[in-house]
C-alpha positions as CSV (number, residue, x, y, z in Angstrom):
1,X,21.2,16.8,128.7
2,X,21.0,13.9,126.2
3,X,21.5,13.5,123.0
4,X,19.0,15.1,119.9
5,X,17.1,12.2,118.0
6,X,16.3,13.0,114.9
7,X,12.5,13.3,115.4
8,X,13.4,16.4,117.1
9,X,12.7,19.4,114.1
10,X,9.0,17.6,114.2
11,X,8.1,18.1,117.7
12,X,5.6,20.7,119.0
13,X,6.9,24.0,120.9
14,X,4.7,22.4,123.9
15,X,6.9,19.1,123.5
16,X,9.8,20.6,123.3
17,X,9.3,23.0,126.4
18,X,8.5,20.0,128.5
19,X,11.4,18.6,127.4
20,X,13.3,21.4,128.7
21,X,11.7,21.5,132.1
22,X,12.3,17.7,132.1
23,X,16.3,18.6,131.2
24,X,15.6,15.6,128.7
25,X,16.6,17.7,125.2
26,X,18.6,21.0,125.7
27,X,17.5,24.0,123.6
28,X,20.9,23.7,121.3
29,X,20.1,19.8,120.2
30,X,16.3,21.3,119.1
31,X,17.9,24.5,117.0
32,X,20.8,22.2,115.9
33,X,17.7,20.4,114.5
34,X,16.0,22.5,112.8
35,X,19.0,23.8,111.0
36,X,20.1,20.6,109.5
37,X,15.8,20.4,108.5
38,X,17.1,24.1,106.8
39,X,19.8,23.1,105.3
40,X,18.7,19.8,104.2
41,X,15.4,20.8,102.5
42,X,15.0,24.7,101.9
43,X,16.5,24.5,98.4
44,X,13.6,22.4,98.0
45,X,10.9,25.0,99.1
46,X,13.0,28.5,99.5
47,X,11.5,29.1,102.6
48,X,14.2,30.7,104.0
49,X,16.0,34.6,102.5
50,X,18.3,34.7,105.4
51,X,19.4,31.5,107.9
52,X,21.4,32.8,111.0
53,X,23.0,29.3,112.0
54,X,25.7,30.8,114.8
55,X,23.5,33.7,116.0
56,X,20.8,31.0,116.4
57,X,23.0,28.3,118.0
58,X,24.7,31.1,120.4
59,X,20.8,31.6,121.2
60,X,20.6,28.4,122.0
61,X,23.3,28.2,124.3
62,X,22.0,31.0,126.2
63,X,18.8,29.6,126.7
64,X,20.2,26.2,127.9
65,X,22.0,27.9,130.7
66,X,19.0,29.6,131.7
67,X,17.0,26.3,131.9
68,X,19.9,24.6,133.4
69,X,19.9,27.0,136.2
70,X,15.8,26.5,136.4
71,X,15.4,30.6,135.3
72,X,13.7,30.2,131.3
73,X,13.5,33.9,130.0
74,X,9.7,33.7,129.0
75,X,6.9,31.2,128.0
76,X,9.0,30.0,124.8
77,X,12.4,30.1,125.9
78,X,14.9,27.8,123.4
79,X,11.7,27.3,120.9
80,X,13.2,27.3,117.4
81,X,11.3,30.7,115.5
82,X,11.4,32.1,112.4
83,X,10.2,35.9,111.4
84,X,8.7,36.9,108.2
85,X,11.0,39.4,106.3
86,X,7.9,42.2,106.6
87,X,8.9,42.6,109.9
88,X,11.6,44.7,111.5
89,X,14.4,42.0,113.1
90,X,17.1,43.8,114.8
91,X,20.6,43.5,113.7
92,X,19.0,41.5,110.5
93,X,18.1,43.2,106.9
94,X,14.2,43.5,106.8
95,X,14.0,43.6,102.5
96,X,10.1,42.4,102.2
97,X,10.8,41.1,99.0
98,X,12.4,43.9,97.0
99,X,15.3,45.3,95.3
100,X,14.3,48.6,96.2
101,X,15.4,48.5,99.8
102,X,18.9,49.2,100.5
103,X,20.4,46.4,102.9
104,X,23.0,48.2,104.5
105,X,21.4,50.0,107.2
106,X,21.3,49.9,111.0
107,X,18.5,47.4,111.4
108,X,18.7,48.6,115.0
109,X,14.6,48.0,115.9
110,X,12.7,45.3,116.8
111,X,9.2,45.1,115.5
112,X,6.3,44.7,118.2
113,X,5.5,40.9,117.4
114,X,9.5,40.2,117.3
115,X,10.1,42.0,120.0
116,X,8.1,40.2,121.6
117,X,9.4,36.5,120.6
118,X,12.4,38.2,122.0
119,X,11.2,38.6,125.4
120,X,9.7,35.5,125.1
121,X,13.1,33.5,124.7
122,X,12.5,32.2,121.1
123,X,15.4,31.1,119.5
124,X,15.2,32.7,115.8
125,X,16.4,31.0,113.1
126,X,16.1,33.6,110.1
127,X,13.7,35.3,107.7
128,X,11.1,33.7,105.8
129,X,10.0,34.9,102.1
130,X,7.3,36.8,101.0
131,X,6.2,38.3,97.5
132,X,7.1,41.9,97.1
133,X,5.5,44.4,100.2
134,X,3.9,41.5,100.9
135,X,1.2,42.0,98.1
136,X,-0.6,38.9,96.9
137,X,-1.4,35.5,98.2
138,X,1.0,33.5,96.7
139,X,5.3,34.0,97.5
140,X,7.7,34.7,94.5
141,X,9.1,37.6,94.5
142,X,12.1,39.7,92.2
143,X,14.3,39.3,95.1
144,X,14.1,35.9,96.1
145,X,12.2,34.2,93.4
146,X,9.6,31.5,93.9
147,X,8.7,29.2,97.1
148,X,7.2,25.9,96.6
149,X,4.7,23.7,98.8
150,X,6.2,21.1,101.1
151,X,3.4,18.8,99.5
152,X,4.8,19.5,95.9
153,X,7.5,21.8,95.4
154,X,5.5,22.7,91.7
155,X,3.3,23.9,93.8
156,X,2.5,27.6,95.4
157,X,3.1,27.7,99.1
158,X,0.3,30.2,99.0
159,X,1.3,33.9,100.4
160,X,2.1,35.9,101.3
161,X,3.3,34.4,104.3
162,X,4.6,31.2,102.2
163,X,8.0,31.2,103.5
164,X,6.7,30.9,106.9
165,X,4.0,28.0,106.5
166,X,6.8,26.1,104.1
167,X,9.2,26.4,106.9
168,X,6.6,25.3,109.8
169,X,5.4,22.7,107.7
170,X,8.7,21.0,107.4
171,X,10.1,21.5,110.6
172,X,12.1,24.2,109.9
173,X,11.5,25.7,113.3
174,X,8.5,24.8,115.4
175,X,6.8,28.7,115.1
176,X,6.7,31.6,112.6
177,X,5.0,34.9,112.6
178,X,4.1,35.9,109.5
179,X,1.4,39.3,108.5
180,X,-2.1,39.0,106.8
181,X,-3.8,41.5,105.2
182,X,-6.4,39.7,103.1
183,X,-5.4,36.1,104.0
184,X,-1.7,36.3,103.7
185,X,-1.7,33.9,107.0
186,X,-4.4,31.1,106.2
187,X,-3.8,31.0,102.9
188,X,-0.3,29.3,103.2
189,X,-1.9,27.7,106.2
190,X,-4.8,25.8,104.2
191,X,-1.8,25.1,101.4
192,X,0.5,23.9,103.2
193,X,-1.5,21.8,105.9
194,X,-0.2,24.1,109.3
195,X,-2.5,26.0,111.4
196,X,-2.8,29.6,111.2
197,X,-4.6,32.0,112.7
198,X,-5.5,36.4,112.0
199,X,-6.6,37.7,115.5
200,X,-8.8,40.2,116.2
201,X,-7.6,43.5,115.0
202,X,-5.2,45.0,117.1
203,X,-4.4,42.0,119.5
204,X,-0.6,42.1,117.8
205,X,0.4,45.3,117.4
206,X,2.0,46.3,113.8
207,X,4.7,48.8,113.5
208,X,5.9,50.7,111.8
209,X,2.2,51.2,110.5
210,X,1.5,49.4,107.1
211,X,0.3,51.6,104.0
212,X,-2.5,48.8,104.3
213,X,-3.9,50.4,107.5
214,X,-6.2,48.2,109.4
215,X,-6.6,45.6,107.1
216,X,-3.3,44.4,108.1
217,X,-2.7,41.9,111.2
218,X,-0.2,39.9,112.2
219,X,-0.3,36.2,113.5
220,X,1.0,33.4,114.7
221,X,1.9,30.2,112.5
222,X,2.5,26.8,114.1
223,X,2.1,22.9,113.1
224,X,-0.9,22.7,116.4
225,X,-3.3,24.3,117.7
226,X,-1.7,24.7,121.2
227,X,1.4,26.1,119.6
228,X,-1.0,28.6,118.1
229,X,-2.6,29.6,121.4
230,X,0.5,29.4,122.6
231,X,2.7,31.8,120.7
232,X,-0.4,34.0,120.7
233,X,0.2,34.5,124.6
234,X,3.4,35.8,123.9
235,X,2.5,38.1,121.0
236,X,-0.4,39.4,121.8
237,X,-0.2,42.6,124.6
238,X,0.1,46.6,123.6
239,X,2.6,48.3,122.4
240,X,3.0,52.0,122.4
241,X,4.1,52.4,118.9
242,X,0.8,50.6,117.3
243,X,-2.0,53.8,118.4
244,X,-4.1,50.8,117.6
245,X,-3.3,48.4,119.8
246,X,-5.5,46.6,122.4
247,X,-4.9,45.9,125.5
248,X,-2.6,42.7,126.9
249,X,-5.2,39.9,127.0
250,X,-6.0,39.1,130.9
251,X,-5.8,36.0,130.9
252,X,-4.1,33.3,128.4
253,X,-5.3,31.7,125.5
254,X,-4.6,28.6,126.4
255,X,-7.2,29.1,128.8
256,X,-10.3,26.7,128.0
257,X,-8.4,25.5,124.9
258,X,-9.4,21.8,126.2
259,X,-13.1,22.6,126.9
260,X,-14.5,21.7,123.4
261,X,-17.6,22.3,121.6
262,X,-20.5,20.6,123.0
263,X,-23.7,22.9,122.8
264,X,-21.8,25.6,120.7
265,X,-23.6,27.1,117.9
266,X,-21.7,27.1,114.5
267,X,-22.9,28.3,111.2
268,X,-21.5,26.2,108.3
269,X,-21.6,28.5,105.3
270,X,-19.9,26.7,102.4
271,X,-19.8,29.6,99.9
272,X,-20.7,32.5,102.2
273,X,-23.1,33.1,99.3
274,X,-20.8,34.1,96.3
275,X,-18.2,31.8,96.0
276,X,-17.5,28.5,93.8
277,X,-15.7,25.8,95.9
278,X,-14.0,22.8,93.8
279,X,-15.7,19.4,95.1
280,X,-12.9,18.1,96.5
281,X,-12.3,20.9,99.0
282,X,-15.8,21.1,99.6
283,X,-15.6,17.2,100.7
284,X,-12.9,17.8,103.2
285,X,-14.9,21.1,104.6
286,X,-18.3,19.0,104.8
287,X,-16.3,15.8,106.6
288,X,-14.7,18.3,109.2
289,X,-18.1,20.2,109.5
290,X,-19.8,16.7,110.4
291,X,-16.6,16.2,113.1
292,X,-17.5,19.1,114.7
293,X,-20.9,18.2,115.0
294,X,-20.5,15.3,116.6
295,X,-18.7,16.8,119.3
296,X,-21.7,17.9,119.9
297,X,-21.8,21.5,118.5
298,X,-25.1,22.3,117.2
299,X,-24.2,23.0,113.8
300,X,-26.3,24.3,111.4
301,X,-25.9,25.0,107.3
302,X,-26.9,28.8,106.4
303,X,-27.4,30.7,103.4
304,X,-25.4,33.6,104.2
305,X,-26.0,35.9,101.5
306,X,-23.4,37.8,102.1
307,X,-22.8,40.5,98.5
308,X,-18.7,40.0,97.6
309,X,-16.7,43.0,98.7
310,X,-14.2,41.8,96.5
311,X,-13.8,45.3,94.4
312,X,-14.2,47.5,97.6
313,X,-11.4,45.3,99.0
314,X,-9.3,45.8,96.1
315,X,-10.4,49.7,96.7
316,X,-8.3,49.7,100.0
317,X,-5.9,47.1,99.3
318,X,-4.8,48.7,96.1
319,X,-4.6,52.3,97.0
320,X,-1.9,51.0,100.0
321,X,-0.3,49.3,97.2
322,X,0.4,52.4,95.9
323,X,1.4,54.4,98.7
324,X,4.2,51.5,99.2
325,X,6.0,52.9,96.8
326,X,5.7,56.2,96.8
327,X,8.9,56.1,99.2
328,X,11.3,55.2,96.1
329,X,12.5,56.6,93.2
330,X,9.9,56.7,90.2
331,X,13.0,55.8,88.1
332,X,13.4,52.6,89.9
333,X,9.9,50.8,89.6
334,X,10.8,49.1,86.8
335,X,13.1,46.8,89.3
336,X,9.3,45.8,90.5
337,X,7.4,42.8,90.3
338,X,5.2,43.9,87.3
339,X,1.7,42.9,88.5
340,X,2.6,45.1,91.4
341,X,3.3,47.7,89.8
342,X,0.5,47.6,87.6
343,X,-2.1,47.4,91.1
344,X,0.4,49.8,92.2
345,X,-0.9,52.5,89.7
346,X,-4.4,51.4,89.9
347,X,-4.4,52.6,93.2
348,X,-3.0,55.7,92.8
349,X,-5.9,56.8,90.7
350,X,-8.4,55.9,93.5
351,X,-10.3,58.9,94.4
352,X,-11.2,59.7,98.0
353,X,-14.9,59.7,97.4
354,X,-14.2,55.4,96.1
355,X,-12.2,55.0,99.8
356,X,-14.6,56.6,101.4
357,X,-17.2,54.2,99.8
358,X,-15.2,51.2,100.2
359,X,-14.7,51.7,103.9
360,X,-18.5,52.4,104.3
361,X,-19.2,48.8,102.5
362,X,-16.5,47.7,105.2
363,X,-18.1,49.1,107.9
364,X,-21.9,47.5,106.8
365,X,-20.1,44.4,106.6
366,X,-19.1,44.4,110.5
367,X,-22.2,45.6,111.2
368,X,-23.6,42.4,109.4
369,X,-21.8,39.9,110.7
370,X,-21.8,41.4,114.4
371,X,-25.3,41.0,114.3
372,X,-25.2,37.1,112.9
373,X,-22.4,36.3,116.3
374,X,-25.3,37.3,118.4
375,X,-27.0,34.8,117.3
376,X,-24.2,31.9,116.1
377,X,-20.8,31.7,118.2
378,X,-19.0,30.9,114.9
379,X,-18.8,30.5,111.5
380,X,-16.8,27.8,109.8
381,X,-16.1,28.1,105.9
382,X,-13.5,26.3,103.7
383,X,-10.5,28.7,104.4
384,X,-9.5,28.0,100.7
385,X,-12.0,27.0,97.6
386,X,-9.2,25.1,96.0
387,X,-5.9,23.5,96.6
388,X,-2.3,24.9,95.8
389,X,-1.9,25.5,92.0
390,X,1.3,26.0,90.2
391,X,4.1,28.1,91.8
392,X,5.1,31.2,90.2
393,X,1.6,31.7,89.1
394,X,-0.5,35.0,90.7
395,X,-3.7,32.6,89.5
396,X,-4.3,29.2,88.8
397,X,-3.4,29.1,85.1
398,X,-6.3,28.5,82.6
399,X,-8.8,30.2,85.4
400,X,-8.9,33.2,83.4
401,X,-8.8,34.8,86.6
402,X,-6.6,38.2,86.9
403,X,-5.4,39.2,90.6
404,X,-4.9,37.2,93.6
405,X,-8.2,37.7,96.1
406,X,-10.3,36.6,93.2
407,X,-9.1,32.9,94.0
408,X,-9.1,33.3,98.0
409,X,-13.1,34.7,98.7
410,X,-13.3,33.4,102.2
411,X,-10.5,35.1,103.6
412,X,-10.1,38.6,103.1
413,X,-14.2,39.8,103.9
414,X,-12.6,39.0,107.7
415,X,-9.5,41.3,107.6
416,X,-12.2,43.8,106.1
417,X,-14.2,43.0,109.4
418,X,-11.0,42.5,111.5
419,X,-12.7,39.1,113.5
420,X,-10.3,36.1,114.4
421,X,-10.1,33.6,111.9
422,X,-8.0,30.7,111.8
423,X,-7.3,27.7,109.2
424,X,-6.5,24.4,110.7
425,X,-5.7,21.3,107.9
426,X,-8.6,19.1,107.6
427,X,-8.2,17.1,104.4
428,X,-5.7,16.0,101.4
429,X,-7.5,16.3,98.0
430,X,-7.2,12.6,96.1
431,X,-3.8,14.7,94.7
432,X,-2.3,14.5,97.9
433,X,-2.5,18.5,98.9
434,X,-4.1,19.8,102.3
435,X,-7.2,21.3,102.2
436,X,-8.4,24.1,105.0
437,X,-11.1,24.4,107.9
438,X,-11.3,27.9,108.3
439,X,-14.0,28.7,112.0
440,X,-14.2,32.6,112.5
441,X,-15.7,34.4,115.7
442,X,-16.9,37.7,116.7
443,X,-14.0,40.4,117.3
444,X,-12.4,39.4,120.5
445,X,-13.4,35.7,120.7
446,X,-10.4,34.6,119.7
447,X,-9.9,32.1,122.4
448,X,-13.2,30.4,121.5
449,X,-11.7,30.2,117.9
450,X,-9.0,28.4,119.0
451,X,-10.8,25.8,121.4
452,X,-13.2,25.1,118.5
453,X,-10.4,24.3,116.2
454,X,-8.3,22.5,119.3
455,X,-11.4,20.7,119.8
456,X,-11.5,19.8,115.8
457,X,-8.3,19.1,115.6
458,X,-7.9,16.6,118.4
459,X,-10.6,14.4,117.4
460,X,-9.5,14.4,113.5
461,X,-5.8,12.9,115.2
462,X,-2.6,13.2,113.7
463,X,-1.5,14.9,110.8
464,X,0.8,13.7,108.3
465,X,4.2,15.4,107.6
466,X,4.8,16.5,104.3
467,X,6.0,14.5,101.0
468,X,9.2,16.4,101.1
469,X,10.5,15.4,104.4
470,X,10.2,11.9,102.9
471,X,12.1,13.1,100.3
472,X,9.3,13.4,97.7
């Protein structure tokens, strides 16, 4: 095979595999890549707790053979992957963020989305950060201390899958699957100008099962939209550990990706009734909005109404906040990041009557939006109602603002719901940071999600890479 060019960290897991059918670039010249984009530029952004450089390249090398000998493993065989550190990675230390887990263990299971990966052929690369147990929407954490945006390193990534869009965004392996409980996907995603998507509840199975219950999905994060649909044809499928998990898809999600939009019906909702949207977000939503409608989707601007479930979500979020750490020592929670620890006890004095009456909000919720995708295919929001604000900051400082979800009002109403949402880039503020088209579907349309933002994306054209990789 020939020789890497140095473009190669910024190609798509769709280019690359093509080039490995084409025996054109060899698995070991794209992961030889994306480790020099690692080793170059995470001190930057900290996207990275954990590189595995000569596990990776061995990878490699394996998967080169098979593609030599025309017998690839699965769909993303040689495709340069990293894993958020929530998630079980055999053989690897799975620390989410803490001091309170003890490295030296067996680390001898796979968790169902890595496992799958696996299967798949991906070659990983390492861990990616997250905040503490995964917690809040922006990635700094005791452990491994703050990650910046590719953008503007003074800037939050967004979280708590930070480490993952970060890396994605800079070429630091083509996918990442990182976890999203409230938005802890499309945050990063709208911050950090990648495309990420939460499926339908269940379609990735979760294990070992989160305190967060079924607010908590995994999902896949990727610089395209094909990447997206792509990696979510390898994750998605059951998995016997997860008593939640749906059924393997029957067909793929690339499927249709390429059928677009004409004579869909899309609900714009630019505040979904509560929430304030700085202007120049809002410009970059209305301009995307307009794209879409002249693909000819009949779009159409609705007053959505929708009440804020904002305290029932922190309700459930909070209480599984404090079930986290119920598993450690009470004379060790000092060692935690002090807002958690502070949401941490909150929780623990919910009473079950307030779950209770949180989950039956949740459940009118569903019941509300079912009924509006039986009349509108999708809805399409701003995934984020303001750009990337200082790192090491839970809020934007100066909002007078005091936990995470307060700041992020479009996301976390659909992990409430469990729908498909996904945020693909659709802007730079005059400041230079990506703003967020966030297009949401009924449970299970997932793959019309994806066209729709496929379709978006295509006719917006080509994104640009981040300031960093041009050393900025």
């Amino acid at each position: 095979m020939t020789a890497a060019t140095t473009s190669l960290a910024d190609l798509s897991a769709a280019e690359l595999l093509a080039r490995y059918r084409a025996k054109s670039v060899s698995p070991v010249e794209a992961a030889e890549a994306a480790l020099a984009r690692i080793h170059t530029l995470n001190d930057k952004v900290n996207a990275f707790c954990l590189i595995a450089g000569d596990e990776a390249l061995a990878a490699a090398r394996e998967s080169e053979a098979r593609w030599l000998r025309g017998e690839p493993a699965g769909a993303l065989d040689g495709v340069p992957a990293s894993i958020k550190d929530l998630l079980l990675t055999r053989g690897w230390p799975t620390l989410r963020g803490s001091t309170l887990i003890d490295p030296d263990q067996p680390w001898t299971e796979d968790a169902p989305a890595v496992a799958a990966l696996r299967r798949a052929g991906a070659v990983f690369l390492g861990k990616t950060t997250t905040p503490e147990f995964g917690w809040k929407g922006v990635t700094d954490s005791p452990l491994t201390g703050n990650t910046g945006n590719p953008w503007d390193p003074s800037k939050t990534s967004g979280g708590s899958s930070g480490g993952s869009a970060a890396a994605v965004a800079l070429g630091m392996g083509a996918l990442s699957v990182g976890t999203d409980g409230g938005g802890s996907v499309r945050i990063p995603a709208s911050f950090c100008g990648i495309v990420g998507l939460k499926p339908t509840y269940g379609t990735i199975p979760l294990y070992p099962p989160t305190p967060y219950g079924t607010l908590a999905h995994a999902g896949p994060m990727t610089r395209t939209v094909e990447d997206n649909a792509l990696m979510l044809d390898a994750l998605a499928g059951f998995d016997s550990r997860d008593w939640s998990a749906l059924a393997a898809p029957r067909g793929s999600f690339l499927d249709g990706l390429r059928d677009g939009v004409d004579g869909l019906r899309i609900a714009y909702s630019p505040d979904l009734g509560y929430a304030h949207v700085e202007p120049e977000v809002a410009a970059s939503v209305e301009a995307a909005v307009g794209l879409l409608r002249g693909l000819g989707a009949e779009v159409e601007q609705v007053d959505l109404r929708l009440r804020d479930p904002l305290a029932e979500y922190h309700t459930l979020w909070f209480a599984g906040a404090g079930k986290v750490i119920r598993g450690y020592p009470e004379e060790r929670w000092g060692e935690l990041d002090p807002a958690l620890l502070e949401v941490c006890r909150q929780g623990q004095a919910v009473t079950i009557d307030e779950y209770l009456d949180a989950n039956a909000v949740r459940a009118a919720l569903g019941r509300q939006l079912g009924a509006f995708h039986e009349e509108y295919a999708l809805l399409a929001t701003p995934t984020m109602p303001l750009p990337a604000f200082d790192v090491g900051c839970e809020v934007p400082p100066g909002s007078g603002l005091k936990r995470w979800a307060e700041w992020s009002p479009f996301t976390y109403p659909f992990n409430m719901t469990q729908q498909p949402a996904v945020s693909v880039p659709c802007g730079l503020t005059p400041s230079g940071l990506p703003v967020g088209l966030q297009l949401v579907g009924a449970r299970h349309a997932d793959a019309l999600v994806l066209r729709a933002a496929y379709a978006y994306e295509q006719a917006r054209g080509p994104w640009p890479q981040p300031p960093v990789l041009a050393g900025g």
